[in-house]
C-alpha positions in Angstrom: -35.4 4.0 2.7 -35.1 4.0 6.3 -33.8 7.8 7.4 -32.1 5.9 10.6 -29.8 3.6 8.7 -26.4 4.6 7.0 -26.0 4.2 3.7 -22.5 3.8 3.7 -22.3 1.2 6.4 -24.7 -0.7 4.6 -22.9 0.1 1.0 -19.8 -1.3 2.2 -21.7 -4.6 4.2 -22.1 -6.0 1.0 -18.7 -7.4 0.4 -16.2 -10.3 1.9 -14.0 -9.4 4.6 -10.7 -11.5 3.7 -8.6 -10.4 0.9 -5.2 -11.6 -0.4 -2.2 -8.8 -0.5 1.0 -8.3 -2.3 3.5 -6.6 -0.5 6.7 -4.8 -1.6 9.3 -3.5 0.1 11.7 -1.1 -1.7 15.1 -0.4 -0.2 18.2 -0.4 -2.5 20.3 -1.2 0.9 18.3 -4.1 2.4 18.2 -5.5 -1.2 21.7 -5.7 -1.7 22.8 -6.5 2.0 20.3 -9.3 1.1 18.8 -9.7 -2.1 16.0 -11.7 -3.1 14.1 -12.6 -0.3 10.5 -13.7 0.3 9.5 -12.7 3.8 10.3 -9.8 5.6 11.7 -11.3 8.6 14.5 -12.9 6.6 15.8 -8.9 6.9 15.8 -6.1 9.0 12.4 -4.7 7.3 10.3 -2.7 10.0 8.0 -1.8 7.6 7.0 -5.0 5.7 6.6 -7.0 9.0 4.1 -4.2 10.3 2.3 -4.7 7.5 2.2 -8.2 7.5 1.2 -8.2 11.5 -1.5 -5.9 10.7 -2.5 -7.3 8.0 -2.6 -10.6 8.9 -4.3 -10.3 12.4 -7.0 -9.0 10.7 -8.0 -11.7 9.4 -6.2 -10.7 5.6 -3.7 -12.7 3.9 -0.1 -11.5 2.9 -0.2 -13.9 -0.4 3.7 -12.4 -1.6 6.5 -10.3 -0.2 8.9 -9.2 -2.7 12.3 -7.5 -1.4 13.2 -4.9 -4.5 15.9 -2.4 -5.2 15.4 1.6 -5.3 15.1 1.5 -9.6 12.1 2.0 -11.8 12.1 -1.0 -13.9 12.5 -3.1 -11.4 9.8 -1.2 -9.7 7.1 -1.0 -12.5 8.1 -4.8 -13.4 7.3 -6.4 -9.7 4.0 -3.7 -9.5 2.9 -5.7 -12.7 3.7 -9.1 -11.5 1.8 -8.3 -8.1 -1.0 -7.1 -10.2 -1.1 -10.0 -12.6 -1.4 -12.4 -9.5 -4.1 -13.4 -7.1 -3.5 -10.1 -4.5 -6.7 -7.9 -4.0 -4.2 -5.1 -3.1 -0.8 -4.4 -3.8 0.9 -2.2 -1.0 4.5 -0.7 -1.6 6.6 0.6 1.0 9.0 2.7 0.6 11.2 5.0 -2.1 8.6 7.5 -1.9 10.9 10.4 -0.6 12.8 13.1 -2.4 16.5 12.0 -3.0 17.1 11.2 -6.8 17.0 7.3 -5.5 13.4 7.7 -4.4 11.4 6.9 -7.9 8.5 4.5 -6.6 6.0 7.2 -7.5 7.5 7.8 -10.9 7.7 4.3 -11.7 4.2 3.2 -10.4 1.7 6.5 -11.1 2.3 5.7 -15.1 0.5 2.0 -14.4 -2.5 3.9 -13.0 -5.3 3.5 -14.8 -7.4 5.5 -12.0 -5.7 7.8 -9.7 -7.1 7.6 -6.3 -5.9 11.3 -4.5 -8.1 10.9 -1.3 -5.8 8.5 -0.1 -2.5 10.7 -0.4 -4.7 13.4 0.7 -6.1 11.8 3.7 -3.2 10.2 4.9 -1.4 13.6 4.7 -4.2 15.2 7.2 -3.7 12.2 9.2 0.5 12.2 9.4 -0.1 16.0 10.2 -0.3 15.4 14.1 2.6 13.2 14.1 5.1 15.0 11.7 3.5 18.6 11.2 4.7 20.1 8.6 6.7 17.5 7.0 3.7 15.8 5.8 4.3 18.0 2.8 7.5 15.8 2.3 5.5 12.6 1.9 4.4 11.7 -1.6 2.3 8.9 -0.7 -0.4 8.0 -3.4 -2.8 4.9 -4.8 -4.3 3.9 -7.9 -6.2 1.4 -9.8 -4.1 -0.9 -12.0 -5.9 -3.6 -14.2 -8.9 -3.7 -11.2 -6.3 -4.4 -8.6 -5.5 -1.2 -6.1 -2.2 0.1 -5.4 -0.9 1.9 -2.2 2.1 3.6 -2.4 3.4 4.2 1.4 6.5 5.6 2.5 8.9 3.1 4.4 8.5 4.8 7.4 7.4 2.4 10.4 5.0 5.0 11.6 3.6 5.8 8.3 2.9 2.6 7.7 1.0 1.5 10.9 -0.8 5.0 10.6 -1.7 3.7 6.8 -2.7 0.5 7.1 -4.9 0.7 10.7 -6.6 3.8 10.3 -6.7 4.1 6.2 -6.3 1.2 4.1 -8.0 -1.6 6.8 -11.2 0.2 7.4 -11.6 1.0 3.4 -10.7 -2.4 1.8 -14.1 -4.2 1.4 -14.9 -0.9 0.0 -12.0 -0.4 -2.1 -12.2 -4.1 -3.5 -15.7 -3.6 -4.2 -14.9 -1.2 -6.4 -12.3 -1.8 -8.6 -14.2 -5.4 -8.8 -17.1 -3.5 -10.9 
């Protein structure tokens, strides 16, 4: 083994660089000022279009948006659906607070059959300079569901860019690797 090379750059060289996503949005108000919609610029939904823009500038495609109300069947039922389909990665955003509304976490971290805590983690030390210590408010999290990988995020615009460009981007020939196995 060369002692100059990297083993992680070359670890994670070995995989495709486009990869199809799912992406929810859950907001019990945009859903019922709008209700079922399939893009996010058919409403006011900061959040998924940031995702989408990232995503799709670089060089990913957004395969489904799905526009979902604040309520854990509905929740768990669309997480299954986006993990049934075609999506390498399924990204939620929002309903991650603490208000009684906010059960994304509760409805998704029973699907996972892998946690994945670096992410929340990480993203935590990363919202730190922005927020400070709010960051402990934020329940972001992932997980493995049936090989396909699942990022919680909260529905914060900021959180969200902060997620996806320095986080979920960088990591997801990795990532898809991976759960692939």
């Amino acid at each position: 083994m060369n002692i100059n090379s990297n083993p992680t750059q070359s670890h994670k060289s070995e995989t495709v660089s486009t990869y199809n996503f799912f992406l929810i949005t859950i907001s019990s108000s945009r859903y019922y000022e709008y209700g079922d919609v399939t893009n996010p610029e058919e409403v006011d939904d900061t959040s998924g279009n940031t995702i989408k823009n990232l995503l799709t500038t670089n060089g990913h495609n957004v395969i489904q948006y799905k526009l979902i109300n604040d309520d854990f069947t509905a929740i768990q039922n669309t997480v299954n659906s986006a993990v049934c389909s075609n999506a390498d990665i399924v990204i939620t955003t929002g309903g991650t607070g603490l208000t009684s509304h906010d059960v994304t976490i509760e409805a998704v971290q029973p699907l996972f059959d892998k946690e994945i805590p670096g992410f929340g983690e990480l993203f935590r030390f990363k919202s730190l300079e922005d927020i400070g210590t709010s960051v402990i408010l934020t329940r972001a999290t992932a997980g493995v569901v049936r090989n396909k990988t699942v990022f919680c995020l909260p529905g914060s615009n900021n959180a969200v860019r902060l997620a996806i460009r320095e986080i979920i981007i960088p990591e997801t020939d990795h990532i898809v690797k991976h759960t692939k196995d």
